[in-house]
C-alpha positions in Angstrom: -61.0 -9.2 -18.1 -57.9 -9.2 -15.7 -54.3 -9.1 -17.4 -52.7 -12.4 -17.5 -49.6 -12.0 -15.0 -46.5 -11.5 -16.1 -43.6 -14.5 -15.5 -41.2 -12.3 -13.4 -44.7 -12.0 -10.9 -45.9 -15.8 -11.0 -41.6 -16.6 -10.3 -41.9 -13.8 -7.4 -45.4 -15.8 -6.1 -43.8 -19.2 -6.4 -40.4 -18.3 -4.4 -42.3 -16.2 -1.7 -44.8 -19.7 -0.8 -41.2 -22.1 -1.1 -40.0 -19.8 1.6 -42.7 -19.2 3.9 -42.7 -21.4 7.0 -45.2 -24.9 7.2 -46.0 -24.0 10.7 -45.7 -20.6 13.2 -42.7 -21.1 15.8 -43.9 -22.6 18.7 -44.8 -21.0 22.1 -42.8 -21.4 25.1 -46.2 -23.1 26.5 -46.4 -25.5 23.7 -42.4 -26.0 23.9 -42.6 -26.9 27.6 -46.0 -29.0 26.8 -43.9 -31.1 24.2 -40.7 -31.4 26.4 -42.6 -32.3 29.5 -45.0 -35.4 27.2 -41.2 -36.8 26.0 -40.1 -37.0 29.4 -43.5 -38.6 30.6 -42.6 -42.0 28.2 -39.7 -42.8 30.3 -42.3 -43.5 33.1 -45.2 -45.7 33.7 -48.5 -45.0 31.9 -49.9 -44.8 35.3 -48.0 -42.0 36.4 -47.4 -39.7 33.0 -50.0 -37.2 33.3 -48.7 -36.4 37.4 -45.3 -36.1 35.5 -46.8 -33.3 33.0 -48.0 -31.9 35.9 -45.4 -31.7 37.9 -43.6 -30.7 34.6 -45.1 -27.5 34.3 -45.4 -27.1 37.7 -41.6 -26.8 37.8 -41.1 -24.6 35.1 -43.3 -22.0 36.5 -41.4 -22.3 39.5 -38.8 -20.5 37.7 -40.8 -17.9 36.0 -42.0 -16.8 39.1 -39.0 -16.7 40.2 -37.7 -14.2 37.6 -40.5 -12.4 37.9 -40.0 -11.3 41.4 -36.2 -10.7 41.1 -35.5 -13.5 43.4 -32.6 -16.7 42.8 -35.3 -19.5 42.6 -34.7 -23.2 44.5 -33.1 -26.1 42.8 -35.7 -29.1 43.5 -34.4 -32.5 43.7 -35.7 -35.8 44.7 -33.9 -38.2 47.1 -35.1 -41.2 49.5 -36.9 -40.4 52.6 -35.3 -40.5 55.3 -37.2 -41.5 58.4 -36.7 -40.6 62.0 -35.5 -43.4 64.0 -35.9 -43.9 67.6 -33.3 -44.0 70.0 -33.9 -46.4 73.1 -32.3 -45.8 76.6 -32.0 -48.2 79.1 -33.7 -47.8 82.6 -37.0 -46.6 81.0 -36.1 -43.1 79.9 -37.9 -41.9 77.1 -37.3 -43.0 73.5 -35.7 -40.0 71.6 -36.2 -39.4 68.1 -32.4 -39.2 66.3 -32.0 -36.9 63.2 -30.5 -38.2 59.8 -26.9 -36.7 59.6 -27.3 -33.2 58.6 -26.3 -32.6 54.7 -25.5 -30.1 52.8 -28.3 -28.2 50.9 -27.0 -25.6 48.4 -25.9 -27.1 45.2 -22.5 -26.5 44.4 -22.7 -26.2 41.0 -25.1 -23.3 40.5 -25.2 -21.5 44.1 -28.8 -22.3 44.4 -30.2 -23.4 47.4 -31.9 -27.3 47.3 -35.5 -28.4 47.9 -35.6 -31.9 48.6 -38.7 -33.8 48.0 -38.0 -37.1 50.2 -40.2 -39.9 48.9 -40.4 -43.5 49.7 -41.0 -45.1 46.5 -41.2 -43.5 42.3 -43.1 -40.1 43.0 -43.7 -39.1 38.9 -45.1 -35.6 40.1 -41.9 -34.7 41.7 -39.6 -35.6 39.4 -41.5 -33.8 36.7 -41.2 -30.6 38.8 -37.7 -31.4 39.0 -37.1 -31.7 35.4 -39.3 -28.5 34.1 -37.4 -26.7 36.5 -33.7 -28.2 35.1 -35.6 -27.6 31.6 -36.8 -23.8 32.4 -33.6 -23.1 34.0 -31.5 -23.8 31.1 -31.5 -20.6 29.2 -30.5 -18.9 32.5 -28.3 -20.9 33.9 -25.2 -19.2 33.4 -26.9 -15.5 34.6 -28.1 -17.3 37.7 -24.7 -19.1 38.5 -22.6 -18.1 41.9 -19.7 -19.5 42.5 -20.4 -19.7 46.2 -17.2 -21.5 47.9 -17.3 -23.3 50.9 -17.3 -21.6 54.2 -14.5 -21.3 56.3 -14.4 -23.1 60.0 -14.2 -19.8 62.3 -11.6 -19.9 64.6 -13.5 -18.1 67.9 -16.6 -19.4 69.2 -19.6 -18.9 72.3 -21.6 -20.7 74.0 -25.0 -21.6 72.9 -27.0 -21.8 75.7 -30.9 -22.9 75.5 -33.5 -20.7 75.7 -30.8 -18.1 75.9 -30.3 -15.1 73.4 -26.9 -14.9 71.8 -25.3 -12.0 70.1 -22.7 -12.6 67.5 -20.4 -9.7 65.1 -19.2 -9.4 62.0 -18.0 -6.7 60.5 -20.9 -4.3 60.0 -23.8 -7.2 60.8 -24.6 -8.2 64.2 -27.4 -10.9 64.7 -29.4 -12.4 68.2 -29.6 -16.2 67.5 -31.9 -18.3 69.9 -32.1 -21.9 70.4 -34.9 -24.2 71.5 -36.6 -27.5 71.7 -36.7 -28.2 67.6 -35.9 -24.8 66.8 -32.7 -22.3 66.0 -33.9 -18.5 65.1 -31.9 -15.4 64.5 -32.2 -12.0 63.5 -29.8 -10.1 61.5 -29.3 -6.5 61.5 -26.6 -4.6 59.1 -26.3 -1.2 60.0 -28.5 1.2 58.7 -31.0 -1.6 57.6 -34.1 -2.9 59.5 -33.7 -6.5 61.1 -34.8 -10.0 59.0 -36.1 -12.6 61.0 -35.0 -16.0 59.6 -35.1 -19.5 61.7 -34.8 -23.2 60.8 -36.1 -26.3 62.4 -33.3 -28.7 64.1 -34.5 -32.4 64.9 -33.4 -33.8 68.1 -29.9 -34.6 67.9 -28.8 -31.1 66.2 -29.3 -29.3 69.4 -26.3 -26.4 69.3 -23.7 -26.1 72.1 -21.9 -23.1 70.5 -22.4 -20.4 67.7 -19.8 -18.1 65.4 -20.4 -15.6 62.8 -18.2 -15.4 60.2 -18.8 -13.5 57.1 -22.0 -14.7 55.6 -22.4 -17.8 57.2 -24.0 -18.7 60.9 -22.0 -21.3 62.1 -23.8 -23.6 65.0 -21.8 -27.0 66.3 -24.1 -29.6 67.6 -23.5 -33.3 68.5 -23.6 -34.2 64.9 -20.9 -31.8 63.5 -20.3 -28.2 63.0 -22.9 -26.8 60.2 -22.1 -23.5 58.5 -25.7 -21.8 57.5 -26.5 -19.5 54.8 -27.3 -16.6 57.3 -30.4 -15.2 54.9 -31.7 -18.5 54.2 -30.5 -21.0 56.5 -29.3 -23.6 54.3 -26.6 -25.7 55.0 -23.4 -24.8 52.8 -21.0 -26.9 55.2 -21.0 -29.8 57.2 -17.5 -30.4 59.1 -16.5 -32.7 62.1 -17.5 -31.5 65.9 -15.2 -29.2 67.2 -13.4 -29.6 70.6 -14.6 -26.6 72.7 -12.8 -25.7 76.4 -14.9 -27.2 79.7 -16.7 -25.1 81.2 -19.2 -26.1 83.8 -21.5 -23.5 84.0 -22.0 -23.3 79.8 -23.1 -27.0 78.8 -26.3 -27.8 77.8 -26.6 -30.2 80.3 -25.9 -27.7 83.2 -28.8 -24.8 81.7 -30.7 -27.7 81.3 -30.6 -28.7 85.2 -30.9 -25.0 86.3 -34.2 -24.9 83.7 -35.5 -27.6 85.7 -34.9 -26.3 89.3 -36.8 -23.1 87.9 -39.7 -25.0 86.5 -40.0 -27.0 89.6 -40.2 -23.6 91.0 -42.7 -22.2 89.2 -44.9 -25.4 89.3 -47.8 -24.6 91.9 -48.3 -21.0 90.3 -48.6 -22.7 86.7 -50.6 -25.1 88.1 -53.8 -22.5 89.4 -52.7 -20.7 85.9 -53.7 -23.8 84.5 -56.8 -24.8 85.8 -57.9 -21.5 84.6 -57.4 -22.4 80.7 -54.4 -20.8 80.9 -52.6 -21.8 77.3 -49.3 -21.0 78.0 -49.0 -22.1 81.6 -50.3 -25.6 79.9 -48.2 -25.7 77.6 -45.4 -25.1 80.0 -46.5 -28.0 82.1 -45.6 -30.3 79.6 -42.4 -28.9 78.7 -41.6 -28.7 82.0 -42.6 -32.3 82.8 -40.2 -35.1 83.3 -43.0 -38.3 82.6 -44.2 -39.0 79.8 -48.1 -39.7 81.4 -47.7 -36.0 82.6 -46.6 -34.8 79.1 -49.0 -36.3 77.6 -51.6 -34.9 80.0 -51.1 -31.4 79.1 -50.5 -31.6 75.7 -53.5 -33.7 75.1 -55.4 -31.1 76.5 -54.0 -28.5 74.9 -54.5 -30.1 71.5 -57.8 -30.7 72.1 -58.9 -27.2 73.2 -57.4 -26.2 69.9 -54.2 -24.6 70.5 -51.5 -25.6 67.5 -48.4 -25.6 69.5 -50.0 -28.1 71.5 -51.3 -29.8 68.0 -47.6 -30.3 67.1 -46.6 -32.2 70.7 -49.8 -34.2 71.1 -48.1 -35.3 67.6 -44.9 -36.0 68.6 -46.1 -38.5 71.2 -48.4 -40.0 69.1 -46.0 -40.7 66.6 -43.2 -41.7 69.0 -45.3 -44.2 71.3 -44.5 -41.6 74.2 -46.8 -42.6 77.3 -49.2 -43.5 74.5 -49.6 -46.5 72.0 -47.7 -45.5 68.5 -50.3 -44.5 65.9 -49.0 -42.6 63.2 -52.4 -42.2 61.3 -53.4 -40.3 64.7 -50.1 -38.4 64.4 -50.7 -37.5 60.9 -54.0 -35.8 61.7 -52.8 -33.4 64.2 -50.0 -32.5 62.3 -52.2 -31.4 59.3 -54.8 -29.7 61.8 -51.7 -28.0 63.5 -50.3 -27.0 60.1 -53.9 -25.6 59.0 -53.5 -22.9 61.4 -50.3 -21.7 60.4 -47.7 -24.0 62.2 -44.9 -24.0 60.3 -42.8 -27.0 62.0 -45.9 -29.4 62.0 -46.3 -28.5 57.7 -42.0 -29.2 57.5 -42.2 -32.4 59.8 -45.7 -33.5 58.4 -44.1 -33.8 54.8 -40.8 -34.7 56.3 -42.8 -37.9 58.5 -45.3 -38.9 55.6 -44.4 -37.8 52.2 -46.7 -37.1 49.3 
């Protein structure tokens, strides 16, 4: 028969269950589980369980993030904001106009914004929003750069299309390039290989002039001068159009007329080039082209034979009404099948066109 236990044992037993916890702490899973299902009840029924997605969705974002070693995006929401169409009189083309540019690194942490543009409530984005806001909370203050805001540079070039440009800055000298929808650059700092980097600019940002100064790629376009985050692109200013001197021989519209002389040019060889399946002399019809029947001739075909480039115009028309009735359902299509195949500017204008 066991000893009875003594009174200073059954006292030790009794304090040791008062002090051991109900429950084991919760994991960061569980945490983010419970955080994401309370923010869920501000929202419809219909739409909780995209939020919980979305939820964790954004939290991994930062995870991965850290994992990698790399500052992660700050997502936000905002309302869409469509292209409109800008008619001229005498029956020139309909072009598309751009939103004013904004800017798009947040001031208060450094990080660079993702906007998810949506038309109406969109649960699943704002829950990625807020499980990133919630996983970035406890690093916050690591991941913090006070990044002030550029300085207008005081010396400028011309920016002509189609045209490489170099620019300096101290020990980092990059080749900028812009053309129809699209600025690219590559930066090389001395004793480093080159990064590629480029941005998509919707008509009515088309760049007449360029400066480098510091870390910022500074481009002024119709719409105002932009200062870009030279490794990312993002725009970290947005200041008034700056007065530039005349010159004749560097405006847009002057290239632009020597561009089309030198298609004209090249016409009848593109032309034989052409008939033999030739993708790029195709495509080079329809940029070259003036009508919007002859545009929509080449790029037709070159959608249809498969080539994505081709994809992303055939698109463009479709969705403007260009020689062609409007149909945006038509639009939509090629812009997903141009995307499929890797076409970057068809995936940014597809979600930028018809959001989620």
């Amino acid at each position: 028969m066991r000893a009875p236990l003594s009174l200073g044992t059954l006292l030790l037993l009794a304090l040791a269950a008062c002090q051991k916890p109900a429950t084991l702490p919760a994991s960061p899973a569980s945490r983010a589980e419970a955080a994401a299902q309370a923010g869920a009840l501000a929202f419809p029924a219909s739409g909780r369980a995209d939020y919980v997605r979305g939820f964790a969705n954004g939290a991994r974002m930062i995870d991965t993030a850290l994992a990698l070693g790399q500052r992660p995006y700050l997502p936000r929401v905002a309302p869409a904001r469509p292209l409109t169409l800008e008619v001229h009189p005498g029956g020139a083309a309909p072009q598309a106009v751009a939103p004013p540019p904004e800017v798009e690194v947040d001031p208060a942490t450094g990080l660079i914004l993702q906007t998810f543009y949506s038309q109406g409530l969109d649960t699943f984005a704002q829950g990625q929003v807020d499980g990133f806001q919630w996983a970035l909370a406890p690093h916050r203050a690591r991941l913090t750069e006070a990044r002030p805001a550029p300085a207008l540079p005081t010396t400028w070039k011309s920016l002509r299309p189609e045209t490489p440009l170099t620019l300096a800055t101290g020990q980092t000298f990059i080749q900028c390039q812009a053309s129809r929808g699209l600025l690219a650059w590559s930066i090389q700092d001395q004793g480093f290989p080159p990064r590629r980097r480029w941005r998509p600019l919707p008509a009515g940002l088309a760049p007449h002039h360029a400066s480098l100064a510091g870390d910022t790629l500074w481009i002024d376009t119709p719409q105002g001068a932009l200062g870009l985050d030279l490794d990312s692109g993002a725009i970290r200013q947005v200041l008034p159009t700056q007065p530039h001197p005349a010159n004749a021989e560097d405006t847009w519209e002057a290239t632009l007329l020597r561009k089309r002389e030198e298609d004209a040019r090249a016409r009848p060889e593109l032309l034989k080039r052409a008939d033999q399946g030739d993708m790029a002399a195709i495509l080079a019809l329809g940029y070259a082209a003036d009508d919007n029947a002859e545009k929509v001739r080449w790029f037709k075909q070159a959608a249809t034979a498969g080539d994505p480039q081709g994809m992303y115009e055939w698109a463009l028309l479709l969705y403007q009404g260009r020689g062609v009735p409007e149909d945006p359902a038509a639009a939509r299509t090629w812009l997903q099948k141009a995307a499929a195949q890797g076409h970057r500017a068809a995936g940014i204008l597809l979600g930028g066109l018809f959001p989620p």
